[in-house]
C-alpha positions, 0 to 999 in steps of 0.5 A: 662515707661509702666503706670498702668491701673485701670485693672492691679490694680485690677489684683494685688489687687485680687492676695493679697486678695488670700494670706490672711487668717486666718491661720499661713501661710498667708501672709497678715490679709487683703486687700481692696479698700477705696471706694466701688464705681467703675466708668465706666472706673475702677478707684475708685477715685473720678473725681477731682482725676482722674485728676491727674492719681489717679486710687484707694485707698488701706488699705493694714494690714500686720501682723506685722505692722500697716495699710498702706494707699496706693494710686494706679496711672497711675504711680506706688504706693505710700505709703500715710503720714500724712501732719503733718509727712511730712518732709525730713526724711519721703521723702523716704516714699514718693516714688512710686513702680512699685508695690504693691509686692514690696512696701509691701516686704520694708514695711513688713519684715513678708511678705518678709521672707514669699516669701523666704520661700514659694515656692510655694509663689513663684510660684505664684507671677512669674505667676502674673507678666507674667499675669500683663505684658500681660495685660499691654500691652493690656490696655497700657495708657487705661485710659483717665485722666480728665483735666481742661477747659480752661474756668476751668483755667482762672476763676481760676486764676481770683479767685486767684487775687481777693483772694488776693485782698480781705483783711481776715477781709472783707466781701465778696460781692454777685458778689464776691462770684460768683468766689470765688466759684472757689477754685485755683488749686495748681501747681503742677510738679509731682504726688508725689506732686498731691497725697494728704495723705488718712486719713481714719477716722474710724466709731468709738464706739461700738464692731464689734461682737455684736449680734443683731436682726432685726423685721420681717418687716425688716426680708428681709432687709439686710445692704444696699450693695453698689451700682455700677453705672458706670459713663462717663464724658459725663454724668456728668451734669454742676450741678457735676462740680459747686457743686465740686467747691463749695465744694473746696471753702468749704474747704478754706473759711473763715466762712462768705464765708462758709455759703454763699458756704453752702447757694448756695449748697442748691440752686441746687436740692440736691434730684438728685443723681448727686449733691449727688455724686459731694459732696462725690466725692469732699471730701464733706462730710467730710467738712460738718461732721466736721462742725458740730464740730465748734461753729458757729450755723449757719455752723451748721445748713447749713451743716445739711440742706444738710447732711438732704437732700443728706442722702436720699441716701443709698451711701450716709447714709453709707459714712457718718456712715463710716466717724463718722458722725453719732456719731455728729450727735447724740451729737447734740440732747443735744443742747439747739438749738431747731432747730439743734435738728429737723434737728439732728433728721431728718437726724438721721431718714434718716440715719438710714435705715440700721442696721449698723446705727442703732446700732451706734445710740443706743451705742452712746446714741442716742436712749435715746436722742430721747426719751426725745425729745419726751416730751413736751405737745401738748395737745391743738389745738391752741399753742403759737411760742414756743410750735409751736417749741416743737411739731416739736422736738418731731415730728423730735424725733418720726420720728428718732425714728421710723427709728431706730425702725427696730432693736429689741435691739433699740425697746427695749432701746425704752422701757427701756427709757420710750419712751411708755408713751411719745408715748401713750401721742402724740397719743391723739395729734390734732396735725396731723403732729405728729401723722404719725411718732408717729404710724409708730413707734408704728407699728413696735414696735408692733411685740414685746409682751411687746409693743402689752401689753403695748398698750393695757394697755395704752389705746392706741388702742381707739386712734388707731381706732379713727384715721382711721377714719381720711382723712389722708391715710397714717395716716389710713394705719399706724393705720391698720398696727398697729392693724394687729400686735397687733389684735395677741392677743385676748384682742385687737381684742376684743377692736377693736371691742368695739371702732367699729373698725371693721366697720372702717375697713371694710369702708376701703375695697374699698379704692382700688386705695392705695394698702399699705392702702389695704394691712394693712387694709385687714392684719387688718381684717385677724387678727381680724377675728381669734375671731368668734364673729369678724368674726359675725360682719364682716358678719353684714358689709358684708365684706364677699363680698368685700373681695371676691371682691378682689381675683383677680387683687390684688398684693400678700401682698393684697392676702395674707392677703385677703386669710388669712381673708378668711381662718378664715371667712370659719370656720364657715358653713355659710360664707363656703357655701357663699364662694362656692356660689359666684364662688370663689373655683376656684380662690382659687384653681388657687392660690395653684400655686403660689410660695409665701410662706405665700400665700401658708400658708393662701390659703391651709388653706382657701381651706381646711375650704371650703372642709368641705361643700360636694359641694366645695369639689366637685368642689376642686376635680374637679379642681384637688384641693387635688392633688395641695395641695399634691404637696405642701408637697414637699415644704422645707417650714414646715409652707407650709408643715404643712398647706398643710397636715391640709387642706388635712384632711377635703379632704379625709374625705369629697371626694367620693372614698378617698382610691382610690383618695390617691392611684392615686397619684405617690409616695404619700403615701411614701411622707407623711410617709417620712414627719414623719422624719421632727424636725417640731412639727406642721408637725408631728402632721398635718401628723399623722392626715393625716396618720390617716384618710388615714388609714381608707381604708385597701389597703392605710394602707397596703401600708403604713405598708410596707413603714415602718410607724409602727416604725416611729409613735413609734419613736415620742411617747416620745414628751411633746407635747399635740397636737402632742400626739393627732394626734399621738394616733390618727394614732396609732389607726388606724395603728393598724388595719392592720395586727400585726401592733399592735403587731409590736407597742409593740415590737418597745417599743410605749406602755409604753410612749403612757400611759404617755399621760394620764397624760395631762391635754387635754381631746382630748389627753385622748380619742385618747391616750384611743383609742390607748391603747384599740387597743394596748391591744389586745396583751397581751405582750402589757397588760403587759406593760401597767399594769406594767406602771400603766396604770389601775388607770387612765383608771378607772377614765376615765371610768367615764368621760361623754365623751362616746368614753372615757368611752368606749375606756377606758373600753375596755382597761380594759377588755383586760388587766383583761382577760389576768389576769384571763387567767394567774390565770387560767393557773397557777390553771391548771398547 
């Protein structure tokens, strides 16, 4: 007989995976492995089953069956039954096939009468086997199953005799222990004896289709993929193999002899990823799990030791969810045990690094569980034993909480909990072990708006800012972090700078030894530096200099936010003019090449405030400067796109020979017009600023005429938008210079929706929208659109604004439209 290969496996396992589906024809709903980790040699069974021929395990779902749980070996495939439906009338179950075709046409009379039916089934399914046959000639008997030691054997027949000496009710000795670490192998004379039963335990609770989201810290962090390590025997230390048999003794031990084996797996380094793997291959986890369900607190508490330890593991995190794990995991937050809560909620904070654990803590009440472990009353420095205890639980909660606050849904069952007070009152702690987990879970609750508020209203910015004052570092990065997502809202970065914050901050600068402290204080900075009167005190504290200091030599999450700082220093002239000063235009400059988007973003924004002084404009230009910036409009990104065209603005208004600069480049003007058919609201308003500066030199907007800009300006006049409507205007006017533009404007219907923009309540959209209709109004069918769109009215409240521009626009809007009046009145008296 010709044994299988873990090639062939694979081979039949892909042909079925191709008769799956969704639609009425298919044959199967789906096929899959029961472990996502492959070894080197192929086989997905852990080594202890290897041993015995054991290539994979398959969960096969018919159509018109339940799921069948199927073992693949070295001699066939066998259908898997529980042990409790053993017995001579499930033996024919029992029996191997040659393969997987044949099993399922006994099992699935859907998927037989599927095959009669189907040629073309048929077909496929002949050429499977002419290919499986060749490749079980190529890799016939391939597999190198793993046997015992002769040592393995012999100290297992001596840990069966003194098994049986030793009575149920006595108590195991040290030197006992040793060898009853050994569990005995049953004999076995075939595979069908060897091949235990695959119970598959679903993760249990909660509905596949529910829709959650994630923070934007985790925007690129995805379910964790299942990592493939190949694995020979040869680099398996002896650590693999005592761990596994520690593990086989877990599992018929009674409890004395339990928490001594649970005792000695803590003795080996469970942070490797060796010892790991030996407790999931060795059915481990699953013994550790059910623990937890005893009523023996030491069991308990040992089982979470490891499940703490090994769950740094991301293979690791995602068998235990897989197993139902978790959900026990969570039921023991209500135990009265204070120890079994710190250790619940640490391996909770471990396990939960990916979304799928996440929601399972949150529908199984975990997050509300959390919450509570967080109030107690830490309040003085000096606390008895038990208060001692208190303020490790809520430091264990804070940490499980701070995981599980990745999720949006979590952060708001956070809220909805009552966790915010709970957080606002540990933050005043002395307790600094608390305080690390305590900030890191407000940091990344504070991308939501209802917690930055929350926040502000609780105080809790002071504490904040007290602590970066702390000689903890990573305590003062997480404080940054925190102020760099809440410095979004003005009323913070004023409070920032009330509790001096800012000078706190800046001392940080030149901690540049820690790149995450660097990055969250310089992310920090950036966001307090939106408000000038911010950006006055940063030149106080001289940060100017330290953060040029940092242009160079700096990974990119320092250099965005630097560059960042940098772009919201530059608006005002002094810091411009410093920035040139110091040598910095061209290493600006040099970062318009790089490819990260948000760099991208801050730099063309930092380049284009220095392009308003001459002499940096001089030197952008020099550099080639505008034409990198041009490039970036072909960027797919809006937000590059849209910060590429605001910077370029100040550029043409500011270089010597713009009309000509513009021109030089290839395709660039039919680039910028092409824009306009963008669904981006803040690209459209940055292009038409660009369209309308471009259009001051008559050859450019000639150009522009013919790439057809005059009926696509006029496809954006209905937008609510007021910035948009600004700059819009503001193109208009100036597209209406050349030739009968102004003219083609009202034929393409532009004029009665551009009087509309009167009505906004933005007077920069007044005096654009003014400039337009006067340059409008000089065709008179255009007059008349306006006068019918009641546009009159508002042009003589307009004509009394102090705003000279408006007064003048507006009145000769006026003018226009009362001299075709009168020219009517006058033809119609001479007729």
């Amino acid at each position: 007989m010709v044994r299988l290969s873990p090639a062939v496996v694979k081979l039949d396992v892909e042909m079925l995976k191709s008769v799956c589906g969704a639609g009425e024809k298919r044959l199967l709903k789906s096929v899959r492995y029961t472990s996502d980790h492959e070894y080197s040699n192929g086989c997905r069974s852990p080594p202890w089953r290897q041993e015995f021929g054991e290539i994979a395990g398959l969960i096969i779902e018919p159509c018109d069956a339940e799921p069948l749980s199927i073992t693949c070996s070295i001699y066939g495939f066998n259908l898997n039954v529980a042990i409790e439906q053993e017995g001579e009338e499930n033996a024919r179950k029992r029996e191997l096939y040659k393969d997987l075709v044949t099993l399922l046409k006994s099992k699935s009379p859907h998927f037989a009468e599927s095959i009669k039916k189907q040629t073309s089934l048929q077909d496929l399914i002949t050429e499977h086997e002419k290919a499986r046959q060749q490749l079980a000639m190529k890799t016939s008997i391939s597999m190198k199953l793993r046997e015992p030691t002769l040592l393995w054997s012999k100290l297992e027949e001596e840990a069966e005799k003194k098994t049986r000496k030793s009575g149920a009710g006595e108590k195991a000795t040290e030197s006992q222990t040793k060898t009853l670490r050994l569990e005995s192998k049953k004999n076995a004379s075939s595979l069908r004896d060897r091949l235990s039963s695959v119970k598959i335990k679903s993760p249990g609770g909660g509905t596949g289709d529910e829709d959650f989201s994630e923070s934007s810290s985790e925007s690129e962090e995805d379910e964790e993929q299942s990592e493939r390590r190949g694995e020979n025997r040869t680099d398996l230390s002896s650590e693999y193999w005592e761990i596994q048999k520690l593990v086989k003794y877990l599992k018929v031990g009674n409890q004395t002899a339990t928490v001594i084996a649970l005792c000695c797996i803590r003795d080996f380094n469970l942070a490797q990823e060796t010892c790991q793997l030996a407790i999931r291959d060795g059915g481990g986890l699953e013994v550790l799990i059910n623990l937890l369900d005893t009523d023996e607190g030491k069991c308990k508490i040992g089982s979470l030791k490891i499940l703490k330890e090994i769950s740094c593991s991301s293979q690791i995190r995602r068998a235990i969810v897989d197993l139902g794990g978790l959900q026990t995991i969570v039921s023991i937050l209500d135990s009265p045990d204070k120890e079994l809560k710190c250790l619940a909620a640490e391996t909770i904070a471990n396990v939960a690094k990916f979304k799928r654990a996440r929601r399972t803590v949150r529908q199984y009440g975990g997050i509300k569980r959390l919450v509570e472990l967080l109030d107690c009353v830490p309040d003085s420095a000096m606390l008895s034993a038990e208060q001692e205890k208190d303020v490790e639980v809520a430091r264990c909660g804070a940490l499980a909480l701070w995981s599980c606050s990745k999720s949006t849904r979590n952060k708001e069952a956070i809220r909805k909990a009552g966790g915010i007070p709970l957080l606002a009152r540990l933050l005043k702690s002395p307790q600094k072990n608390m305080l690390i987990p305590v900030v890191g879970t407000l940091q990344e609750c504070a991308s939501e708006s209802s917690y930055r508020i929350a926040i502000q209203t609780e105080g809790m910015i002071e504490d904040l800012v007290k602590n970066l004052k702390c000689e903890n570092q990573e305590l003062q990065m997480h404080c940054a972090s925190a102020i760099f997502k809440c410095a979004e809202d003005k009323r913070t970065r004023d409070l920032v700078r009330q509790y001096t914050g800012l000078q706190s901050l800046v001392s940080l600068l030149s901690k540049t030894d820690n790149k995450q402290l660097l990055a969250a204080v310089t992310g920090a900075i950036w966001k307090c530096s939106i408000s000038m009167e911010n950006v006055a005190k940063f030149e106080e504290y001289k940060a100017l200099e330290l953060l040029l200091g940092l242009l160079t030599s700096q990974p990119e999450e320092v250099l965005v936010n630097v560059v960042g700082a940098l772009g919201e220093c530059a608006q005002r002239p002094a810091n411009r003019i410093a920035i040139g000063k110091s040598g910095s235009i061209p290493r600006l400059v040099s970062l318009l090449r790089e490819t990260n988007l948000a760099l991208l973003v801050n730099v063309t924004r930092a380049v284009g405030a220095c392009a308003t002084e001459p002499e940096n404009m001089a030197i952008i230009n020099r550099l080639d400067g505008v034409h990198l910036l041009w490039s970036l409009l072909r960027k797919p990104d809006p937000e590059v796109q849209a910060s590429a065209a605001w910077a370029i603005c100040p550029c043409i208004e500011n270089v010597k020979d713009a009309g000509e600069m513009v021109r030089s480049f290839m395709g660039g003007l039919k680039l910028i017009v092409d824009l306009l058919k963008s669904q981006n609201k803040e690209v459209l308003a940055s292009v038409c600023a660009v369209i309308a500066r471009i259009a001051t030199d008559k050859e450019n907007l000639a150009i522009i005429t013919e790439h057809r800009v005059v009926p696509m300006l006029a496809n954006l006049t209905n937008t609510e938008d007021d910035k948009l409507r600004r700059h819009l205007a503001g193109a208009i006017s100036h597209c209406c210079m050349w030739g009968s533009n102004h003219v083609a404007f009202g034929q393409e219907r532009a004029v009665a929706p551009l009087v509309r923009f009167l009505r906004s309540k933005d007077p920069s959209v007044h005096q654009a929208t003014a400039l337009a209709l006067y340059q409008l109004s000089r065709d008179p069918n255009n007059c008349i659109t306006m006068h019918e769109s009641g546009v009159v009215q508002p042009l003589i409240v307009m004509m009394g604004s102090t705003d000279e521009v408006l007064q003048e626009a507006a009145a000769g809007c006026v003018r226009n439209i009362r001299l075709l009046a009168l020219a009517n009145d006058k033809a119609k008296y001479f007729k």
